[in-house]
C-alpha positions in Angstrom: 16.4 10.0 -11.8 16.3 8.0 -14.8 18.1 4.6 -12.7 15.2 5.5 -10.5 12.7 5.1 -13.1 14.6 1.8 -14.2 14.4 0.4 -10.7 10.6 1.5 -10.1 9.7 -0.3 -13.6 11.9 -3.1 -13.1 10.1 -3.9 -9.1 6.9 -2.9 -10.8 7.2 -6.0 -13.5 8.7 -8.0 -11.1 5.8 -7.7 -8.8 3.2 -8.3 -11.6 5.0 -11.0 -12.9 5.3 -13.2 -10.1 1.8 -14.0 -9.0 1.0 -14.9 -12.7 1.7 -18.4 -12.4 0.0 -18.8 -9.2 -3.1 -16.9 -10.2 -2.9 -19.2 -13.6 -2.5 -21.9 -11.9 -6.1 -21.1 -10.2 -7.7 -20.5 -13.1 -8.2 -16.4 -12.1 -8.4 -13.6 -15.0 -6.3 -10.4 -14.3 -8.8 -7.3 -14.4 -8.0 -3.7 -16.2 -9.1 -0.9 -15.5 -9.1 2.9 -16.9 -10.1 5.8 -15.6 -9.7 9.3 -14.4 -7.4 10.9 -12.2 -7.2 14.5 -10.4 -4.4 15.1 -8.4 -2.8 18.0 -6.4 -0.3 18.6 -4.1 0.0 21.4 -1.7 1.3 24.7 -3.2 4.9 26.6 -3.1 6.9 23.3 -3.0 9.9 22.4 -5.9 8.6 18.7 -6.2 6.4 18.4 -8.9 3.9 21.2 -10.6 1.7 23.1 -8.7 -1.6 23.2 -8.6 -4.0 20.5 -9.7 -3.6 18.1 -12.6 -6.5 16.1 -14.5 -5.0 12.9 -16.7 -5.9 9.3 -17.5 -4.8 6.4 -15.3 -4.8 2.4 -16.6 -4.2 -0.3 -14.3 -3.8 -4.1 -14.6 -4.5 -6.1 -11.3 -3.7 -9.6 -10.8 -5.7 -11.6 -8.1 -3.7 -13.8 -5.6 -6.7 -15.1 -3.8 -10.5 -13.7 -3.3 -9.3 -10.8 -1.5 -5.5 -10.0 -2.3 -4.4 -8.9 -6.1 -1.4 -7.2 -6.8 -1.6 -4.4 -9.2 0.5 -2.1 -11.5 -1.0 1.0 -12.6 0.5 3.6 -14.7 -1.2 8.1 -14.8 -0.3 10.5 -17.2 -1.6 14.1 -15.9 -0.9 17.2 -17.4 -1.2 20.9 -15.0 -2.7 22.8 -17.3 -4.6 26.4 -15.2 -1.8 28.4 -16.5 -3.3 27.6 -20.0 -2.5 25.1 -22.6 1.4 27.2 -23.6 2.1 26.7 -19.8 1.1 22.9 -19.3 2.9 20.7 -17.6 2.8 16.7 -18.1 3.5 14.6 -14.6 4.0 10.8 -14.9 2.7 8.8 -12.4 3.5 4.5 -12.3 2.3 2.9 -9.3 2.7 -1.2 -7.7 0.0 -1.3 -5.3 -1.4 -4.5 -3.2 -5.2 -4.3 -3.3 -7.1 -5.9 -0.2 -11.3 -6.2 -0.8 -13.2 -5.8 2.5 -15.9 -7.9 3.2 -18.9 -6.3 1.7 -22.7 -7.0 1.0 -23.5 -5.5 -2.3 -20.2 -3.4 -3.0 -16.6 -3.9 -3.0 -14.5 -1.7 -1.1 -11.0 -1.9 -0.6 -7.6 -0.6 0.4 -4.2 -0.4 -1.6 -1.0 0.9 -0.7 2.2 0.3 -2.5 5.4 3.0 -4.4 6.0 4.2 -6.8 6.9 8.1 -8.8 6.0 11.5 -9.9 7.6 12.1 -13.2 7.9 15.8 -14.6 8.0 15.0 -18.4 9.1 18.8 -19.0 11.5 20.0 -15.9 13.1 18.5 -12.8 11.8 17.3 -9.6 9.9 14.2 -8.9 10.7 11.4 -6.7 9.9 8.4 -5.7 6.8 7.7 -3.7 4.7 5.9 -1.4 0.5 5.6 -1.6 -2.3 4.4 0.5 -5.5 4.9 -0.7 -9.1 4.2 -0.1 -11.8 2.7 -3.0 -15.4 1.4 -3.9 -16.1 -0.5 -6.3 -19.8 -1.2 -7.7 -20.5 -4.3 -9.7 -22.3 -4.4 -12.6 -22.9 -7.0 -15.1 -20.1 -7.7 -16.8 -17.7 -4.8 -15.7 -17.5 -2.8 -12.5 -17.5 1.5 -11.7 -14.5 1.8 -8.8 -14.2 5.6 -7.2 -11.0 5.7 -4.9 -9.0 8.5 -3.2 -5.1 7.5 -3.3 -2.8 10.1 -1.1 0.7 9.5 -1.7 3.7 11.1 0.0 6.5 12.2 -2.4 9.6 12.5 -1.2 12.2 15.0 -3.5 15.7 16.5 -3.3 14.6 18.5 -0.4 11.6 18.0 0.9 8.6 15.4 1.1 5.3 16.8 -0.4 2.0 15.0 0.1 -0.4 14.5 -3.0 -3.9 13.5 -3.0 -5.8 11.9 -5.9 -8.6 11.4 -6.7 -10.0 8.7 -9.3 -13.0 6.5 -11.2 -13.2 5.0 -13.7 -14.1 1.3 -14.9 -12.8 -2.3 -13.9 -13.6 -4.9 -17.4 
């Protein structure tokens, strides 16, 4: 698990390292964002906690062109309906590649990517894959994004699909 975790990292910097130059080289600004996150996956499965987590997700996205930035994200989320002695922390890193759809007033877009549930405080996890949905609403010198992000986890034993659930803001 933890040469997992070094590979997943190690693509994830790799990937938001190498459009740097070009996007420098074109004068472009990477954009952060932070936000929420809920997430849950279905019930009775031996991948990650049950039940729905609420946490705090930060991404940094790095524009290739107008409509194509590569992203790397990283969710901390903690299980906690089985109160606060029974919580249970999930990490979450994702590399994503964002695509904008042309739009009048709004940005939508679509991202897909990999990347990893982490249990901080028992086993399971795995490596994953997303592809997600979002909206983003300009305003003056920031933006408000809503997205929904499914991702399909794939454990020891079984694969367990995950949706999430996010907004936040883009500076």
């Amino acid at each position: 698990m933890r040469v997992l975790l070094l590979v997943l990292f190690g693509i994830a910097g790799l990937t938001a390292l190498a459009p740097a130059s070009h996007a420098q080289r074109y004068d472009v600004e990477p954009r952060f964002g932070a936000g929420f996150d809920v997430a849950t996956a279905i019930l009775d499965q031996n991948v990650i906690p049950n039940g729905p987590s609420l946490g705090i997700r930060g991404r940094v996205a790095l524009p290739v062109n107008a409509d194509v930035s590569v992203a790397a994200s990283l969710g901390i989320g903690a299980h906690l309906f089985e109160g606060a002695d029974e919580a249970r922390y999930v990490m979450n890193p994702q590399a994503s590649v964002i695509v904008t759809l042309p739009s009048r007033r709004s940005a939508r877009y679509v991202l897909g990517g990999f990347g990893g549930f982490i249990p901080l405080s028992d086993g399971g996890g795995g490596p994953s894959i997303h592809a997600g949905y979002g909206w983003a609403i300009p305003l003056t010198e920031t933006s408000l994004f809503v997205e929904i992000n499914p991702s399909l986890v794939v454990g020891e034993r079984e694969a367990v699909p995950v949706i999430g659930l996010r907004s936040g803001v883009i500076f």
